[in-house]
TORPA-4810 file (N, C-alpha, C, O; in nm, 3 decimals):
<nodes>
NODE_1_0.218_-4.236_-0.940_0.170_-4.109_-0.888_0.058_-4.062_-0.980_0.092_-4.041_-1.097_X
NODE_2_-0.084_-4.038_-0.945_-0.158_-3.995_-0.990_-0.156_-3.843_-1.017_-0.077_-3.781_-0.946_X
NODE_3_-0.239_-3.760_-1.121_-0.280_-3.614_-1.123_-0.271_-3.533_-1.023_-0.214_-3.424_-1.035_X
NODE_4_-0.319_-3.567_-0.926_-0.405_-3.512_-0.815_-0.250_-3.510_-0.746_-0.182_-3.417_-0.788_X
NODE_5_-0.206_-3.569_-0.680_-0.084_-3.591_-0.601_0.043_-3.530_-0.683_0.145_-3.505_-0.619_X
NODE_6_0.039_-3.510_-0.793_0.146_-3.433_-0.863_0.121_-3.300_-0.840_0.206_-3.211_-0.828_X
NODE_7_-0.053_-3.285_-0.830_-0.010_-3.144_-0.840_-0.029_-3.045_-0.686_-0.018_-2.923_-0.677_X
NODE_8_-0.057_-3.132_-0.587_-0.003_-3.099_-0.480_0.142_-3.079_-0.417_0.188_-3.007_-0.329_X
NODE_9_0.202_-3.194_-0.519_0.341_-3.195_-0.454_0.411_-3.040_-0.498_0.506_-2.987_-0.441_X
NODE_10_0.314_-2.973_-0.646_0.446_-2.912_-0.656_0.387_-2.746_-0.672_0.419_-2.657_-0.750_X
NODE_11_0.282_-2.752_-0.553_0.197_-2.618_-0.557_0.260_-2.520_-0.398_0.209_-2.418_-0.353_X
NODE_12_0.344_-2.571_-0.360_0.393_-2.496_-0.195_0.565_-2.547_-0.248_0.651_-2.592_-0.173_X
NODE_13_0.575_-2.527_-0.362_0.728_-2.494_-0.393_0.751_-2.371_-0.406_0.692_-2.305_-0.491_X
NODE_14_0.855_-2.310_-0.309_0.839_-2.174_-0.321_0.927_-2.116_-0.478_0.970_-2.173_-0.578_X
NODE_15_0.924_-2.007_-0.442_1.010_-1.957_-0.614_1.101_-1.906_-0.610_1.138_-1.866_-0.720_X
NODE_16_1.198_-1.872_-0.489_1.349_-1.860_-0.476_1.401_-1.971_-0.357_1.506_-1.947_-0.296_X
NODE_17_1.337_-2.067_-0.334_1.353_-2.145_-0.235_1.353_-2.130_-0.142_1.397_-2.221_-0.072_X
NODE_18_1.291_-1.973_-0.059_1.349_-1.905_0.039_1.159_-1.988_0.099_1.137_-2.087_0.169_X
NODE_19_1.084_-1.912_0.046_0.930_-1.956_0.128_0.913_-1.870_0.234_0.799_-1.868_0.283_X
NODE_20_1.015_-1.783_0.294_0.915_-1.712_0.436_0.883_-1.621_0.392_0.931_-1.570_0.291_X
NODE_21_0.781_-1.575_0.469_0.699_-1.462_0.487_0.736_-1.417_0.552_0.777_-1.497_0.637_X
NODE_22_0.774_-1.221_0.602_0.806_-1.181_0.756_0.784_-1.050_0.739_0.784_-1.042_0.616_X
NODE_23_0.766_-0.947_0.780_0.777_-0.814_0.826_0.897_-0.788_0.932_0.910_-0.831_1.047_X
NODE_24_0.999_-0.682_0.836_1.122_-0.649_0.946_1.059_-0.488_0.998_1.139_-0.409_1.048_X
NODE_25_0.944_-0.456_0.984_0.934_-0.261_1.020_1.006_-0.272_1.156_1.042_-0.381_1.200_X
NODE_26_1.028_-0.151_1.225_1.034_-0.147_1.407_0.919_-0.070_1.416_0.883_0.004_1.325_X
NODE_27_0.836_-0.089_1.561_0.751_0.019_1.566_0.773_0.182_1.596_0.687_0.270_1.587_X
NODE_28_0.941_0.200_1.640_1.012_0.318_1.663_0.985_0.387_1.515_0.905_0.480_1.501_X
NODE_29_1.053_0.334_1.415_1.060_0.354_1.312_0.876_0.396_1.248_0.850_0.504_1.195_X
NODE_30_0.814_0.331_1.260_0.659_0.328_1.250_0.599_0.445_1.286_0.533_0.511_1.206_X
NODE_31_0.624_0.483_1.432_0.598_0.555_1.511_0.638_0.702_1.465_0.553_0.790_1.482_X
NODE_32_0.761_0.737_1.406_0.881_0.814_1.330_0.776_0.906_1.230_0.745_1.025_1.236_X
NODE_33_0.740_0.807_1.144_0.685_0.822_1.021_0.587_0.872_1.044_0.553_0.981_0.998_X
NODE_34_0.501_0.780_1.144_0.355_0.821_1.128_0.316_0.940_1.200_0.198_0.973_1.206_X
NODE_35_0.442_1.028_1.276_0.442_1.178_1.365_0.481_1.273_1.228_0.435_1.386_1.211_X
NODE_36_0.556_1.221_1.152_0.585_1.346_1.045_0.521_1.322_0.983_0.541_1.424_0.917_X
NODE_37_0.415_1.251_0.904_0.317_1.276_0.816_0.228_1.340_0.896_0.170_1.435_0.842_X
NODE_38_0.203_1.319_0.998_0.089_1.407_1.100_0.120_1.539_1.110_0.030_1.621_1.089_X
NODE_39_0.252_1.584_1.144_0.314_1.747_1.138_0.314_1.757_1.030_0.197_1.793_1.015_X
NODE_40_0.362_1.753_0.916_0.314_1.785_0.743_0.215_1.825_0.693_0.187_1.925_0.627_X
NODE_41_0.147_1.718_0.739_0.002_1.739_0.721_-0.086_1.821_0.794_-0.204_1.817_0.761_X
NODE_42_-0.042_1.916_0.914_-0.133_1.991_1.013_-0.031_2.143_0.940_-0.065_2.256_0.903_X
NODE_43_0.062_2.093_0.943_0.096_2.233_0.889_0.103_2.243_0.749_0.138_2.355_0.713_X
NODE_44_0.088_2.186_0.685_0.018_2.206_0.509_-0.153_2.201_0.495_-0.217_2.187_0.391_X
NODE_45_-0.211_2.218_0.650_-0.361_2.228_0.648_-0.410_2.133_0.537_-0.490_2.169_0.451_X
NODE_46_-0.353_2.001_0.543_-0.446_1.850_0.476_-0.365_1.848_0.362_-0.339_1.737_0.314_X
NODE_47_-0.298_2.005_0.281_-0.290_1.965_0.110_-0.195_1.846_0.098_-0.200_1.762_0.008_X
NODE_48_-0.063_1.849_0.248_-0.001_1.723_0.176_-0.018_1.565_0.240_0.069_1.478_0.234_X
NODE_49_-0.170_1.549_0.312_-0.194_1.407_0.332_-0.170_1.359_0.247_-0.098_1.267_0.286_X
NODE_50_-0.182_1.352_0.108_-0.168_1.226_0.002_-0.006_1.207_0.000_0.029_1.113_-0.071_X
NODE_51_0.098_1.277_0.064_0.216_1.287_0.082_0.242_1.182_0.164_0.289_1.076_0.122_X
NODE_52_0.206_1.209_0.315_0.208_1.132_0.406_0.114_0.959_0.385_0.143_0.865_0.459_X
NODE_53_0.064_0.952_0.333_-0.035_0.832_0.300_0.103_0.717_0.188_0.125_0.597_0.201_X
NODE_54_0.158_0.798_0.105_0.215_0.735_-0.003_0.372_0.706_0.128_0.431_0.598_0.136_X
NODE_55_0.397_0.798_0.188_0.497_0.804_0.253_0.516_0.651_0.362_0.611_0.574_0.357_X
NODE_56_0.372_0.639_0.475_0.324_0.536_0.551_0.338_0.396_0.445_0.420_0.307_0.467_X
NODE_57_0.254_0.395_0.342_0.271_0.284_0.202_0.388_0.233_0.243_0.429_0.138_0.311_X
NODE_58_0.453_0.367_0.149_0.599_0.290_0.133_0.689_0.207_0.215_0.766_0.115_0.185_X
NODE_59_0.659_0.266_0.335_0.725_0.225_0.469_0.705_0.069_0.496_0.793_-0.010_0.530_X
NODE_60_0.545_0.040_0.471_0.502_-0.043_0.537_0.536_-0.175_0.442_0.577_-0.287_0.474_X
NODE_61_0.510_-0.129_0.334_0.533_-0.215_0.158_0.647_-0.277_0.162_0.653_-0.400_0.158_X
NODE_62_0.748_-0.201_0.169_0.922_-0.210_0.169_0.977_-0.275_0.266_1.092_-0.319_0.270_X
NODE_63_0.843_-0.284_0.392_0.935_-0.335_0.517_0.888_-0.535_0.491_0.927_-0.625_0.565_X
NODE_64_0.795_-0.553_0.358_0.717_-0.692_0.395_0.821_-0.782_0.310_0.895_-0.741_0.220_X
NODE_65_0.811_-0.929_0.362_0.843_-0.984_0.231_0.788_-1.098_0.274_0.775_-1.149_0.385_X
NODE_66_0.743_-1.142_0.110_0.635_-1.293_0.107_0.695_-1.421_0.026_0.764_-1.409_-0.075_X
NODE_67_0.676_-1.486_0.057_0.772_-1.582_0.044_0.923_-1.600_-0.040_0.954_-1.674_-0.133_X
NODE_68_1.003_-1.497_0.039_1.120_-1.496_0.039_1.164_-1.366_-0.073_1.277_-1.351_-0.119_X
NODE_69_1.033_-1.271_-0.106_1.040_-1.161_-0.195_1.002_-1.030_-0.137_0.886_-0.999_-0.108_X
NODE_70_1.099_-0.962_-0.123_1.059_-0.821_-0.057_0.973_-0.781_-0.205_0.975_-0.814_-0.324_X
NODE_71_0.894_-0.682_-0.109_0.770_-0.597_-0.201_0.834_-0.487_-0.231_0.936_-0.463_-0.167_X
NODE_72_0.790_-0.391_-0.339_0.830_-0.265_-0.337_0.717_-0.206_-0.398_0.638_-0.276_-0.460_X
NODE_73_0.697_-0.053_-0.384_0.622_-0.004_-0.383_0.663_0.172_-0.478_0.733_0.266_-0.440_X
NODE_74_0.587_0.153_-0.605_0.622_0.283_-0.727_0.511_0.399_-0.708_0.504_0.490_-0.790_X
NODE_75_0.456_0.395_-0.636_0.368_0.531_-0.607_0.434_0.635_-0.545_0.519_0.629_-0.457_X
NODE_76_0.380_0.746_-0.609_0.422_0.877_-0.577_0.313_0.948_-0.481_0.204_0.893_-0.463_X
NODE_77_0.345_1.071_-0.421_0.250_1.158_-0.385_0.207_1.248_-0.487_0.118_1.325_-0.451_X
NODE_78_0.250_1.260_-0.616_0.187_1.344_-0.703_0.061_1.290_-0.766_-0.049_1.343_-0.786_X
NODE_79_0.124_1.135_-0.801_0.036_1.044_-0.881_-0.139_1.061_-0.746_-0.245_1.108_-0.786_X
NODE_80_-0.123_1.024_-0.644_-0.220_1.038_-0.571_-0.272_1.141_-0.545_-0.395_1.145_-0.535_X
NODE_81_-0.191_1.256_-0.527_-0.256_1.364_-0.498_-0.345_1.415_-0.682_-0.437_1.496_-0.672_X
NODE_82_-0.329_1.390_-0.751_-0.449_1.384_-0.887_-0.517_1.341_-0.856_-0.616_1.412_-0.838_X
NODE_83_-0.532_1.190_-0.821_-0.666_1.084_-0.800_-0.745_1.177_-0.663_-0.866_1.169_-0.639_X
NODE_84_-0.648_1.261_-0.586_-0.722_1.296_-0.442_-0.770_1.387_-0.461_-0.857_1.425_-0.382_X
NODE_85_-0.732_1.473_-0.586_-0.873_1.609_-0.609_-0.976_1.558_-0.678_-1.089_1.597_-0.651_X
NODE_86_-0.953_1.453_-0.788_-1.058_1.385_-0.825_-1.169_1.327_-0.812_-1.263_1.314_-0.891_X
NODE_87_-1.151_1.287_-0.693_-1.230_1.180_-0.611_-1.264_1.283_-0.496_-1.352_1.223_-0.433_X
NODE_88_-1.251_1.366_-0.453_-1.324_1.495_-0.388_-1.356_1.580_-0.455_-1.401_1.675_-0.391_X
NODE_89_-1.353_1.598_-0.599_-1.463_1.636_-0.670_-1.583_1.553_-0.705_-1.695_1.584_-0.665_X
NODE_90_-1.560_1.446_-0.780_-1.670_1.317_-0.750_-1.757_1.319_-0.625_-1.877_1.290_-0.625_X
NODE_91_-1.683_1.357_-0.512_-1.746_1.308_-0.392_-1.819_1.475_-0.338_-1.873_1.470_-0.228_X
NODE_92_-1.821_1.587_-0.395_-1.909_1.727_-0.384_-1.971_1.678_-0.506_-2.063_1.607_-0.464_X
NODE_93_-1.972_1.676_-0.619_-2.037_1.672_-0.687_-2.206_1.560_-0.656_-2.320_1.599_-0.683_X
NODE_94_-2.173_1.438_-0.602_-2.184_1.354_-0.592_-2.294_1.370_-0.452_-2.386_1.290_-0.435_X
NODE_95_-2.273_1.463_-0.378_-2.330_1.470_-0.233_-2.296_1.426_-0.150_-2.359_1.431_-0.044_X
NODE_96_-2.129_1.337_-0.171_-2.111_1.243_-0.094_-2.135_1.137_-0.087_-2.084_1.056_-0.009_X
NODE_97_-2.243_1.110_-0.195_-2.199_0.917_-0.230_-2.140_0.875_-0.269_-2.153_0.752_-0.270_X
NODE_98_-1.994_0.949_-0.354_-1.930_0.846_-0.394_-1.806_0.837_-0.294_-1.710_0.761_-0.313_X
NODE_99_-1.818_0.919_-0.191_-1.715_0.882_-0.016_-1.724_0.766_-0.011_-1.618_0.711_0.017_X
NODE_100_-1.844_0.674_-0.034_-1.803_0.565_-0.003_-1.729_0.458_-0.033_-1.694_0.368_0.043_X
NODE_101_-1.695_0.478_-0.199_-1.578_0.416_-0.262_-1.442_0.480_-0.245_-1.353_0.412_-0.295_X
NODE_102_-1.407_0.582_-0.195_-1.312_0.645_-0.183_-1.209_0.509_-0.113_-1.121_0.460_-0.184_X
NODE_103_-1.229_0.461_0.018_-1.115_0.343_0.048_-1.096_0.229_-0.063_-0.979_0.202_-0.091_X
NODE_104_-1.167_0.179_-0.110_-1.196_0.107_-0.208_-1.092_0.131_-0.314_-1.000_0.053_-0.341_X
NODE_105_-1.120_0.272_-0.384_-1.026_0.349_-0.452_-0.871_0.348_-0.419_-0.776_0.326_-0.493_X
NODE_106_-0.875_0.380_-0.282_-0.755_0.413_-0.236_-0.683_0.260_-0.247_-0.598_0.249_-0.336_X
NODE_107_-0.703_0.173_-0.185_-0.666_0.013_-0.229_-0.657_0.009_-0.326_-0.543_-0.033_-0.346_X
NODE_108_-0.713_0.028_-0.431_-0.696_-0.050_-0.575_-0.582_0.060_-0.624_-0.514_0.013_-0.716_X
NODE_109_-0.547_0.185_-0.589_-0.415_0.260_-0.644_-0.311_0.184_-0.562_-0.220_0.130_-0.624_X
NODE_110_-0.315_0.170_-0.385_-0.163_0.086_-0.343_-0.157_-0.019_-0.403_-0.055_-0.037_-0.470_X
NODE_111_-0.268_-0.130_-0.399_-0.234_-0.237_-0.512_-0.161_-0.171_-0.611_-0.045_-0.134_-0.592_X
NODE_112_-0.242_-0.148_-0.749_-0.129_-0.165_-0.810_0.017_-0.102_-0.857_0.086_-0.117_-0.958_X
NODE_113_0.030_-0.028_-0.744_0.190_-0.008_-0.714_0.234_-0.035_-0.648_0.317_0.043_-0.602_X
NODE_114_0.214_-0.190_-0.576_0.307_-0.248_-0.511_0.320_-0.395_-0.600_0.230_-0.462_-0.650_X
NODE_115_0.443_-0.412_-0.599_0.542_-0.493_-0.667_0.611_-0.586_-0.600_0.600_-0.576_-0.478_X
NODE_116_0.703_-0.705_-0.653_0.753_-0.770_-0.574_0.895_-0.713_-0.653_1.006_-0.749_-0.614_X
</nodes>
């Protein structure tokens, strides 16, 4: 057995032997969530979207698992709601150019609070 063939054989070994990938959400459940962050958020006039955003996350994070490892997910709505006055100050200050990193932003905080 050559290099090359060793190290194919042992690169799609999974790491609890399990190997699937799957999403269990329901879309009832989906559906649930994504009406009460919408009422929260119309009747807290926006202050607690970063509530509902961390809330959707979690839902969606918790429901995945990749090869045979559910994800979990350590973000808060407090932790975000800092970064969310921040980054709408940046973004008045700014004129609005820095809106455009704002998703960007927002990804790189669910990254890294999601976990396996």
């Amino acid at each position: 057995m050559n290099l090359e063939t060793a190290i194919n054989v042992n690169v799609n070994v999974p790491i609890n032997g399990s190997g699937e990938s799957y999403f269990d959400g329901g879309l009832a459940q989906y559906i649930g969530w994504y009406i009460l962050g919408g009422i929260v958020t119309f009747i807290t006039l926006g202050i607690c979207y970063p509530w509902a955003i961390v809330m959707l996350y979690r839902w969606r994070i918790e429901h995945t698992v990749i090869e045979g490892r559910r994800l979990r997910f350590d973000g808060t709505a407090v932790q975000l709601f800092g970064n969310w006055i921040k980054w709408w100050l940046l973004s008045i200050i700014t004129l609005g150019i820095y809106s455009f990193w704002l998703s960007i932003k927002l990804e790189q905080w669910r990254v890294k609070h999601t976990h396996f």
